[in-house]
N, CA, C and O atoms as a MOPAC input file, in Angstrom:
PM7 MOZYME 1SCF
protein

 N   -108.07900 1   -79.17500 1   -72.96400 1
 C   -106.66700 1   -79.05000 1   -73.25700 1
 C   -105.89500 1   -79.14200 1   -71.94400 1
 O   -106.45000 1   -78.65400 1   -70.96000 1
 N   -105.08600 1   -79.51700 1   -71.84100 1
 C   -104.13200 1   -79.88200 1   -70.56500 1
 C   -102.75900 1   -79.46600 1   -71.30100 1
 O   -102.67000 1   -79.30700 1   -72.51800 1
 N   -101.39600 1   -79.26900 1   -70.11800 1
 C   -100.49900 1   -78.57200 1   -70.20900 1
 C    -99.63100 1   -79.22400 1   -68.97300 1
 O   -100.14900 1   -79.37500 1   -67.86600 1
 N    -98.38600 1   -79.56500 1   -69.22600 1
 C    -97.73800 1   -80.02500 1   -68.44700 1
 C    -96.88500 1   -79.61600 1   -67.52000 1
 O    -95.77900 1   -79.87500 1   -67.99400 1
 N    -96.73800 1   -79.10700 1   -66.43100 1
 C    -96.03600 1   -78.21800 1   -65.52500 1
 C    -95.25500 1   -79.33000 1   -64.47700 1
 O    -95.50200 1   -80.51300 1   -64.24000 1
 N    -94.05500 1   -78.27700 1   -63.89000 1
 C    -93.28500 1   -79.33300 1   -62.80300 1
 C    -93.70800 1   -78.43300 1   -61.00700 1
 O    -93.63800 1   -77.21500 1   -60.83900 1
 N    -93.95200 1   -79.04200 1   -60.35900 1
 C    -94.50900 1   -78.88000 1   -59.12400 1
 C    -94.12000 1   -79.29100 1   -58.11300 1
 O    -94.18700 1   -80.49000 1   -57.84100 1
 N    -93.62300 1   -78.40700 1   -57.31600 1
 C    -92.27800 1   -78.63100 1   -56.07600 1
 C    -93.76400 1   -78.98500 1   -54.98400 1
 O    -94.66300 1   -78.15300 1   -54.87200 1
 N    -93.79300 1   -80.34300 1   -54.25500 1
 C    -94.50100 1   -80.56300 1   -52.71000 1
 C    -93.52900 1   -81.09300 1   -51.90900 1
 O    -92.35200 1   -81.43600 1   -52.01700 1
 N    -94.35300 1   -81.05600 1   -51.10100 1
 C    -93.32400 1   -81.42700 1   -49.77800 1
 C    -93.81500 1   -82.99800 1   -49.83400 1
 O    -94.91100 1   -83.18400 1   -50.36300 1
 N    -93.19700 1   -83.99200 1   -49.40100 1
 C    -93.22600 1   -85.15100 1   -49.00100 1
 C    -94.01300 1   -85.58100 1   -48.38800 1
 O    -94.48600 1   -86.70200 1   -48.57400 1
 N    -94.36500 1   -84.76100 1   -47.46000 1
 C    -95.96900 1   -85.76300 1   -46.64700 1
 C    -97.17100 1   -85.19800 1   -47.38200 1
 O    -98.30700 1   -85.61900 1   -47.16600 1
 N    -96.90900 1   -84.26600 1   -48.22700 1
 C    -98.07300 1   -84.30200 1   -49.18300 1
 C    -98.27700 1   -85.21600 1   -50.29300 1
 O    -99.39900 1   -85.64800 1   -50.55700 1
 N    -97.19900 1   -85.54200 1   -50.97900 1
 C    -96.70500 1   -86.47700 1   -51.49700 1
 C    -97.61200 1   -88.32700 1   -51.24300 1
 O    -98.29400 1   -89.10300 1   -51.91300 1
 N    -97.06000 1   -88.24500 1   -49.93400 1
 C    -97.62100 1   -89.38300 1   -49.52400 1
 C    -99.22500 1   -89.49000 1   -49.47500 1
 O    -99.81100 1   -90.54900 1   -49.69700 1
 N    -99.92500 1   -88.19300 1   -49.13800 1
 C   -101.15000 1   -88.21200 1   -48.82700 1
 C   -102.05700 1   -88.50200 1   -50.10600 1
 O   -103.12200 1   -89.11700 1   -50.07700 1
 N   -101.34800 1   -87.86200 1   -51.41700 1
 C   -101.78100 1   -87.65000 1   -52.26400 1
 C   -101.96900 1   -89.15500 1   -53.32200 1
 O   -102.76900 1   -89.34200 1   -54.23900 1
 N   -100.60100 1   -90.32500 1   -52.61400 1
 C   -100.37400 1   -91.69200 1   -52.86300 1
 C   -101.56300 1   -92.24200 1   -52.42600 1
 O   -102.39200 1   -92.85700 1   -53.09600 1
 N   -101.58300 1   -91.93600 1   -51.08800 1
 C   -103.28100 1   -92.82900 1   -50.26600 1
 C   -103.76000 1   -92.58000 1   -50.85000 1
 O   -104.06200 1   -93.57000 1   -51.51600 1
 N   -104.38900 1   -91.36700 1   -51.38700 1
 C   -105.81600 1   -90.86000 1   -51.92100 1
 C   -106.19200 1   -90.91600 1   -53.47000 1
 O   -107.16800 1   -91.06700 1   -54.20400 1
 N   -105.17500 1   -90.75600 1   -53.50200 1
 C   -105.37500 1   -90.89700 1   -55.33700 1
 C   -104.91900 1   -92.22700 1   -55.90900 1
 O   -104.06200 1   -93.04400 1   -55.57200 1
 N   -105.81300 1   -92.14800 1   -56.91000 1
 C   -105.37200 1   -93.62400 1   -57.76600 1
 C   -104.59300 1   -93.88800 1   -58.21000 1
 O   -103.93600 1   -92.87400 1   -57.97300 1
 N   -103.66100 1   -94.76700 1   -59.02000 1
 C   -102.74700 1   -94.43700 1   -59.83400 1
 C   -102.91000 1   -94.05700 1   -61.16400 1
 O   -103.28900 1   -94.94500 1   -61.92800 1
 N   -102.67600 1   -92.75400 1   -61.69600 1
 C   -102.39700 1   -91.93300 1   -62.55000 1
 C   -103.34200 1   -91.27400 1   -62.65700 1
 O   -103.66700 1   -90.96900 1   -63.80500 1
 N   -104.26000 1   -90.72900 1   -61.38900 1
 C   -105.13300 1   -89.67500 1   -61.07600 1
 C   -105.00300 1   -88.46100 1   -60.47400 1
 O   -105.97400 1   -87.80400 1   -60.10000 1
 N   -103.43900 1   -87.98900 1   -60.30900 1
 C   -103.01700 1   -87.62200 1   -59.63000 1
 C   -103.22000 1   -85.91500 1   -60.00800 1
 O   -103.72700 1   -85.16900 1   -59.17000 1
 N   -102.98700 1   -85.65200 1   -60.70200 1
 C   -103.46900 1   -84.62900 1   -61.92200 1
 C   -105.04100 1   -84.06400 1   -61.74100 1
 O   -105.42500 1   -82.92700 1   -61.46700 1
 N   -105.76100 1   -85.22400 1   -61.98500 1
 C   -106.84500 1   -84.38000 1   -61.75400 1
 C   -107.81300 1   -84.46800 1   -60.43000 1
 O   -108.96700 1   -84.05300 1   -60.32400 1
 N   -107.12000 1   -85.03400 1   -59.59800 1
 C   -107.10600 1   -84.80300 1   -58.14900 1
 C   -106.60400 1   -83.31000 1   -57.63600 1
 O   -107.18500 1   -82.44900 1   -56.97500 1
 N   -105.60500 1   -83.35200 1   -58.07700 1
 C   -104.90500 1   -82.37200 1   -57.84800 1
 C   -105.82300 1   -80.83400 1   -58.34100 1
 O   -106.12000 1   -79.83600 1   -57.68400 1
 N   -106.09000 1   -81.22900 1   -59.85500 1
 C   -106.83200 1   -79.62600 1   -60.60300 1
 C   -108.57500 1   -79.19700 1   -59.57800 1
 O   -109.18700 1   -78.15100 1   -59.35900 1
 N   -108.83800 1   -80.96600 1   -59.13500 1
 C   -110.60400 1   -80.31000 1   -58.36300 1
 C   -109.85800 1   -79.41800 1   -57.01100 1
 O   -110.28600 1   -78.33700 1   -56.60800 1
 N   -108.75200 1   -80.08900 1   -56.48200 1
 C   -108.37700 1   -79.21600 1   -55.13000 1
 C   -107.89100 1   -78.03500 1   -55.36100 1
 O   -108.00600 1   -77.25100 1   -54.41900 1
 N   -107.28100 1   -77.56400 1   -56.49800 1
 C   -107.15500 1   -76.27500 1   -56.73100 1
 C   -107.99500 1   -75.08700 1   -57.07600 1
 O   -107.93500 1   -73.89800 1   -56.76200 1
 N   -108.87700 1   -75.86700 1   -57.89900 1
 C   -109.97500 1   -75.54100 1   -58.56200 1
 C   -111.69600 1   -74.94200 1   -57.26400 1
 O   -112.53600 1   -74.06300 1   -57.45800 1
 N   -111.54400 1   -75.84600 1   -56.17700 1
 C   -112.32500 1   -76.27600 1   -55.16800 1
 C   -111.57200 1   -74.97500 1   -54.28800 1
 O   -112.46100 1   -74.43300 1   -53.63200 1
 N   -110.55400 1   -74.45700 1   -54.11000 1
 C   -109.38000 1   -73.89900 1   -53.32500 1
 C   -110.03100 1   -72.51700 1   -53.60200 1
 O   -110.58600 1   -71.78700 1   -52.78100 1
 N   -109.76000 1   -72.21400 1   -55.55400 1
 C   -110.13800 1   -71.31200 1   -55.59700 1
 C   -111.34700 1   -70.75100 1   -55.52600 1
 O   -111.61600 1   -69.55800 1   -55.66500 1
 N   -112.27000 1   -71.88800 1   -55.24700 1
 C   -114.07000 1   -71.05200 1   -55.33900 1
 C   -114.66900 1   -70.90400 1   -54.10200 1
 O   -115.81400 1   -70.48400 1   -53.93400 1
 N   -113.43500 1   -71.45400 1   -52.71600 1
 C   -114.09500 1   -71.23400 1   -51.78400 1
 C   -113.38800 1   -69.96400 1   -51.48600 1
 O   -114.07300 1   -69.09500 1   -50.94600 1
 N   -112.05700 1   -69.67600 1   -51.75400 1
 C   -111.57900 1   -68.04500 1   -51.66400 1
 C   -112.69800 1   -67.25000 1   -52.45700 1
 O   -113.06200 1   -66.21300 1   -51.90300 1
 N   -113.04000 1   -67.42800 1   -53.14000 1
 C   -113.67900 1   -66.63800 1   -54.24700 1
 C   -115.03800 1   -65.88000 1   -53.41200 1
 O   -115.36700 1   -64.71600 1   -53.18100 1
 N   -115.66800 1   -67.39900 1   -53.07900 1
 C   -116.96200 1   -66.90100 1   -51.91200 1
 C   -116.71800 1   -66.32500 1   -50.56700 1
 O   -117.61000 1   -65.70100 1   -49.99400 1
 N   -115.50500 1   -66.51300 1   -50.02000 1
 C   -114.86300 1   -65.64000 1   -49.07000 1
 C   -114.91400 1   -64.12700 1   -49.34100 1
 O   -115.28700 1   -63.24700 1   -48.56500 1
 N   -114.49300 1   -64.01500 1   -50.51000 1
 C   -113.64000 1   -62.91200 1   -50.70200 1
 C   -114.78800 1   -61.81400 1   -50.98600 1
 O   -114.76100 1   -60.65400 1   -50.57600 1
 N   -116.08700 1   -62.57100 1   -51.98600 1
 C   -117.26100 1   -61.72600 1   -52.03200 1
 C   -117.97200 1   -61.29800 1   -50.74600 1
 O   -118.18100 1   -60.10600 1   -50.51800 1
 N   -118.43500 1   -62.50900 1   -49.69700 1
 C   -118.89900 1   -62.28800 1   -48.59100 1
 C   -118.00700 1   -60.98900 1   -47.44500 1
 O   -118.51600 1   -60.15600 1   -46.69600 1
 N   -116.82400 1   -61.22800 1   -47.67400 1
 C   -116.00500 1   -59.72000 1   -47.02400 1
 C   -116.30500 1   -58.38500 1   -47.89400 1
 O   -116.57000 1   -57.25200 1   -47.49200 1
 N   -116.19600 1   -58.81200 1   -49.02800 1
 C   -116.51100 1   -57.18100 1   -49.78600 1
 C   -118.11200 1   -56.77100 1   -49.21500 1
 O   -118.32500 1   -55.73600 1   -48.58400 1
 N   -119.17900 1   -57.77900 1   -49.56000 1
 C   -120.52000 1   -57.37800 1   -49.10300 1
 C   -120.61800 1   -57.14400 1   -47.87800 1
 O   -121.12400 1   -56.05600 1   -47.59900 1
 N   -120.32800 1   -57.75000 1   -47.10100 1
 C   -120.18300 1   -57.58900 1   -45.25600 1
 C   -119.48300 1   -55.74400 1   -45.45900 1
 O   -120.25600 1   -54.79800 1   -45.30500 1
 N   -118.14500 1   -55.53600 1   -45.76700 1
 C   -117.50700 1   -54.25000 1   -45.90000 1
 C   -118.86100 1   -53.11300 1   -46.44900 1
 O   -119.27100 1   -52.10600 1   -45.87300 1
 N   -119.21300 1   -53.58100 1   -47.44600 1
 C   -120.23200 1   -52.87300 1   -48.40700 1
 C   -121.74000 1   -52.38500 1   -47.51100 1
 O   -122.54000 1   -51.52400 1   -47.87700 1
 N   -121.78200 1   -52.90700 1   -46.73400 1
 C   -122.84800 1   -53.37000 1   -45.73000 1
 C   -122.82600 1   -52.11500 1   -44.52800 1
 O   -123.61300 1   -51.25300 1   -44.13700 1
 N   -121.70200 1   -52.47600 1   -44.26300 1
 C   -120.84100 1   -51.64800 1   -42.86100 1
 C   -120.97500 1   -50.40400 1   -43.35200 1
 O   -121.54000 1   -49.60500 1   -42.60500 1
 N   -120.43200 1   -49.82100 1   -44.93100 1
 C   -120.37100 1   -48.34800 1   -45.12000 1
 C   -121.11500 1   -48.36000 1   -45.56500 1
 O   -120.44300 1   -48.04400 1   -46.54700 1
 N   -122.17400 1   -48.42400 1   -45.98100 1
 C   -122.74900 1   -47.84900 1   -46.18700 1
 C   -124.93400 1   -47.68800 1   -45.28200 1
 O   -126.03200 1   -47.17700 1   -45.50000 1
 N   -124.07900 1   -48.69800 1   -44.15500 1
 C   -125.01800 1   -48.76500 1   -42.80800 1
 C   -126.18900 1   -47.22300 1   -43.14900 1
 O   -127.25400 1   -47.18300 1   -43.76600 1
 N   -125.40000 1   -46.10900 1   -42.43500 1
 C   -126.04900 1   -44.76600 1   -41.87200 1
 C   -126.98700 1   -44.62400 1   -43.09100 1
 O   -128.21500 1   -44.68800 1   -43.14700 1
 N   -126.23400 1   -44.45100 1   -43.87200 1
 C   -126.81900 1   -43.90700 1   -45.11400 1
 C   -128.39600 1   -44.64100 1   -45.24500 1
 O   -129.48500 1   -44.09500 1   -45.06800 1
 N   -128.14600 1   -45.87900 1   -45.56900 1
 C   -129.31200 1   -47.02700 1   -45.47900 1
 C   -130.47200 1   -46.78200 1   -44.51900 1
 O   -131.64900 1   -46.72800 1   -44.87500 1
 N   -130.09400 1   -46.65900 1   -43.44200 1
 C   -130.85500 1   -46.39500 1   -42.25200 1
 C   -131.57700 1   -45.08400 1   -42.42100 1
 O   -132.80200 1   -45.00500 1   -42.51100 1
 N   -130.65900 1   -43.94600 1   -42.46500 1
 C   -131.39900 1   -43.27000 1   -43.09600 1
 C   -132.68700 1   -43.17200 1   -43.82600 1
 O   -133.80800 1   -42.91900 1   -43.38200 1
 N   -132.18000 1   -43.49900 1   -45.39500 1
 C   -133.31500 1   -44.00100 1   -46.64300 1
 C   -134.49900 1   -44.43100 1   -46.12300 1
 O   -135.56400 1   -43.91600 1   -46.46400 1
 N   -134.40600 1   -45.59200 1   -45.09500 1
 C   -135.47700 1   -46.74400 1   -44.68400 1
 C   -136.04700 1   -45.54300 1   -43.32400 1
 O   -137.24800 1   -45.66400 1   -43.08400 1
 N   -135.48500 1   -44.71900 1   -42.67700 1
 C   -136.30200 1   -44.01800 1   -41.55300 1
 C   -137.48100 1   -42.67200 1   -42.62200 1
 O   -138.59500 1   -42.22500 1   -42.35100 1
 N   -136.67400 1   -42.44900 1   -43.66600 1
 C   -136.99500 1   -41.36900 1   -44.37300 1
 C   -138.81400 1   -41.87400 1   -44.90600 1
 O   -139.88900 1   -41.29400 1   -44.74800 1
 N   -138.48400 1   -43.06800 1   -45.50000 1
 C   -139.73700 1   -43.93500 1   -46.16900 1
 C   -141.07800 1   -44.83900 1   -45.24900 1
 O   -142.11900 1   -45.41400 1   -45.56700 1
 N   -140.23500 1   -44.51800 1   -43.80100 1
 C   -141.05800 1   -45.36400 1   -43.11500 1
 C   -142.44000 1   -45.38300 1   -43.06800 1
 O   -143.13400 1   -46.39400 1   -43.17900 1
 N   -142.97900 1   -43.82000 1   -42.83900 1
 C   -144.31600 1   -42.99300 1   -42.62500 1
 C   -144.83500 1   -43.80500 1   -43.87600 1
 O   -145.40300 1   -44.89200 1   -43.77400 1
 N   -144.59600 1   -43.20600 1   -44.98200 1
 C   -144.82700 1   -43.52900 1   -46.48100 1
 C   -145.41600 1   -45.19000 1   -46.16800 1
 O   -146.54800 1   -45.62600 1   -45.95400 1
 N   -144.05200 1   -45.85000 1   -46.25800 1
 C   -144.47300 1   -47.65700 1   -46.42800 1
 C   -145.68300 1   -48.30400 1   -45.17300 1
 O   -146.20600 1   -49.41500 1   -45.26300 1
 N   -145.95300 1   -47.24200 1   -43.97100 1
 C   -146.82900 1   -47.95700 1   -42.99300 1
 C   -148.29900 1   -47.36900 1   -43.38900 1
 O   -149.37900 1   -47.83800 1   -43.02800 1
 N   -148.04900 1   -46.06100 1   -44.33800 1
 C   -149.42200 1   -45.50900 1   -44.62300 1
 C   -150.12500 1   -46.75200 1   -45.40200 1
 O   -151.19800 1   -47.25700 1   -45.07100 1
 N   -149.39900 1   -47.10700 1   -46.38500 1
 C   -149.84200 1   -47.90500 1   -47.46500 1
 C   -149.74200 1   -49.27600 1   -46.90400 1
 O   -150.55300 1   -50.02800 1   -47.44400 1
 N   -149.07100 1   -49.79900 1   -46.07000 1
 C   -149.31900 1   -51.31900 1   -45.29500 1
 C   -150.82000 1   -51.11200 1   -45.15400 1
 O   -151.60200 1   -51.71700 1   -45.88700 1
 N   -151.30400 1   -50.10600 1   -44.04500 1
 C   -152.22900 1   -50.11400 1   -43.26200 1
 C   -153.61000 1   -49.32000 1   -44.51200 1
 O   -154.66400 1   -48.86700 1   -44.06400 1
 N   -153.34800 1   -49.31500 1   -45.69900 1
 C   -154.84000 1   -48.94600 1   -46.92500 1
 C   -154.38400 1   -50.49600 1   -47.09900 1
 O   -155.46600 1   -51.07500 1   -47.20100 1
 N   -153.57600 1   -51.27200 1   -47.16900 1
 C   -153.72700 1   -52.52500 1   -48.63800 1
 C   -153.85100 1   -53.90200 1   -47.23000 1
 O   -153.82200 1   -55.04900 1   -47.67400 1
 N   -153.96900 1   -53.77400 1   -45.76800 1
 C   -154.13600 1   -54.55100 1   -44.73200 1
 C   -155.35200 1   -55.56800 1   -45.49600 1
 O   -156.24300 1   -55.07600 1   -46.19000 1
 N   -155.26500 1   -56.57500 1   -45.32400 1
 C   -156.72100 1   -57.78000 1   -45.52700 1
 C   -157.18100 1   -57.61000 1   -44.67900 1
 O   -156.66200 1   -57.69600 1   -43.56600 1
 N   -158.72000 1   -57.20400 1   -45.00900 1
 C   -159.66500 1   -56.97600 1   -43.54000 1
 C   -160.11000 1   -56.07700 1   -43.42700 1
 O   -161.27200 1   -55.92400 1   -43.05200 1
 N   -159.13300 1   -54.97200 1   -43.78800 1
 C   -159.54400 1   -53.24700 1   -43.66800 1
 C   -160.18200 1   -52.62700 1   -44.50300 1
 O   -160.12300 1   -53.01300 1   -45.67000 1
 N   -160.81200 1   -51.72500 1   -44.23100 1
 C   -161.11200 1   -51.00200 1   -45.88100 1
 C   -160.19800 1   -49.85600 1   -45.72100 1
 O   -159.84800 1   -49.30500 1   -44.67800 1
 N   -159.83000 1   -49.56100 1   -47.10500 1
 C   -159.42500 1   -48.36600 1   -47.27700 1
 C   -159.75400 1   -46.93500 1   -46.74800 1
 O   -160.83600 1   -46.37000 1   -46.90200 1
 N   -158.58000 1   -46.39500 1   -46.05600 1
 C   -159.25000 1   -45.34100 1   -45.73700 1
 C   -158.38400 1   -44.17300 1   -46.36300 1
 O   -157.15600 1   -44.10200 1   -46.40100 1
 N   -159.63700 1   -42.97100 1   -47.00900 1
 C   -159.23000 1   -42.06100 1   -47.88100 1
 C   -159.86300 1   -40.85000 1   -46.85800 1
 O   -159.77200 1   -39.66400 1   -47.17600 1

Protein backbone atom coordinates (compact mmCIF):
# COMPACT_ATOMS: atom_id res chain seq x y z
CA UNK A 1 0.00 0.00 0.00
CA UNK A 2 1.53 3.40 -0.70
CA UNK A 3 0.23 6.88 0.40
CA UNK A 4 0.91 10.10 -1.03
CA UNK A 5 2.65 12.87 0.97
CA UNK A 6 4.16 16.47 -0.02
CA UNK A 7 7.93 16.85 0.90
CA UNK A 8 9.77 20.13 1.33
CA UNK A 9 13.96 19.43 -0.08
CA UNK A 10 16.25 21.69 -0.70
CA UNK A 11 17.38 22.03 -4.32
CA UNK A 12 20.70 20.47 -4.49
CA UNK A 13 19.06 17.54 -3.18
CA UNK A 14 16.68 17.82 -5.67
CA UNK A 15 19.20 17.74 -8.29
CA UNK A 16 21.10 14.81 -6.82
CA UNK A 17 18.16 12.85 -6.59
CA UNK A 18 17.56 13.83 -10.76
CA UNK A 19 21.22 12.21 -11.42
CA UNK A 20 20.49 9.25 -9.48
CA UNK A 21 17.22 8.27 -9.91
CA UNK A 22 15.36 7.24 -12.88
CA UNK A 23 12.53 8.79 -14.08
CA UNK A 24 9.61 8.05 -11.91
CA UNK A 25 11.76 6.18 -9.33
CA UNK A 26 11.97 8.73 -7.27
CA UNK A 27 9.70 7.44 -4.52
CA UNK A 28 11.18 4.42 -4.04
CA UNK A 29 14.60 5.64 -4.05
CA UNK A 30 13.69 7.81 -1.75
CA UNK A 31 11.62 4.98 0.80
CA UNK A 32 15.25 2.43 0.61
CA UNK A 33 17.16 5.79 1.90
CA UNK A 34 14.85 6.31 4.56
CA UNK A 35 14.23 3.00 5.28
CA UNK A 36 18.34 2.22 5.07
CA UNK A 37 18.54 5.69 7.43
CA UNK A 38 16.45 4.12 9.80
CA UNK A 39 18.23 0.64 10.34
CA UNK A 40 21.49 2.05 10.55
CA UNK A 41 20.19 4.45 13.56
CA UNK A 42 18.52 1.51 14.81
CA UNK A 43 21.99 -0.55 15.02
CA UNK A 44 23.57 2.54 16.44
CA UNK A 45 21.25 3.04 18.89
CA UNK A 46 21.35 -0.79 20.16
CA UNK A 47 25.20 -0.90 20.08
CA UNK A 48 25.14 2.42 22.60
CA UNK A 49 22.52 0.88 24.86
CA UNK A 50 24.78 -2.51 25.00
CA UNK A 51 28.16 -0.64 25.18
CA UNK A 52 26.08 1.59 28.25
CA UNK A 53 24.73 -1.89 29.52
CA UNK A 54 28.27 -3.21 29.49
CA UNK A 55 29.86 -0.18 31.37
CA UNK A 56 27.20 -0.61 34.38
CA UNK A 57 27.13 -3.21 34.91
CA UNK A 58 31.22 -3.93 34.51
CA UNK A 59 31.98 -4.43 38.65
CA UNK A 60 29.24 -6.43 39.20
CA UNK A 61 30.30 -8.91 36.23
CA UNK A 62 33.77 -9.00 37.30
CA UNK A 63 32.83 -9.79 40.35
CA UNK A 64 30.47 -12.99 39.36
CA UNK A 65 33.46 -14.22 36.99
CA UNK A 66 36.29 -13.66 40.09
CA UNK A 67 33.68 -15.39 42.46
CA UNK A 68 33.47 -18.67 39.90
CA UNK A 69 36.95 -18.66 38.89
CA UNK A 70 38.41 -21.40 41.51
CA UNK A 71 35.18 -23.44 40.60
CA UNK A 72 35.60 -23.16 36.48
CA UNK A 73 39.70 -23.92 36.71
CA UNK A 74 38.95 -26.91 39.13
CA UNK A 75 36.84 -28.49 36.48
CA UNK A 76 39.03 -27.18 33.29
CA UNK A 77 41.89 -29.00 34.89
CA UNK A 78 39.47 -32.85 35.83
CA UNK A 79 37.91 -32.59 32.02
CA UNK A 80 41.87 -31.41 30.45
CA UNK A 81 42.59 -34.14 27.33
CA UNK A 82 45.47 -36.01 28.54
CA UNK A 83 44.84 -35.90 32.21
CA UNK A 84 43.18 -38.19 34.30
CA UNK A 85 40.91 -37.18 36.66
CA UNK A 86 41.86 -36.34 39.82
CA UNK A 87 39.50 -37.14 42.84
Amino acid sequence: MTKRINIVLPVETIQVLDRVAPKGSRSRLISAAVLHYLECKAKDNLAKRLKEGALAHAQRDLGIAQEWFSLDEEVWQRTRPGKRAVR
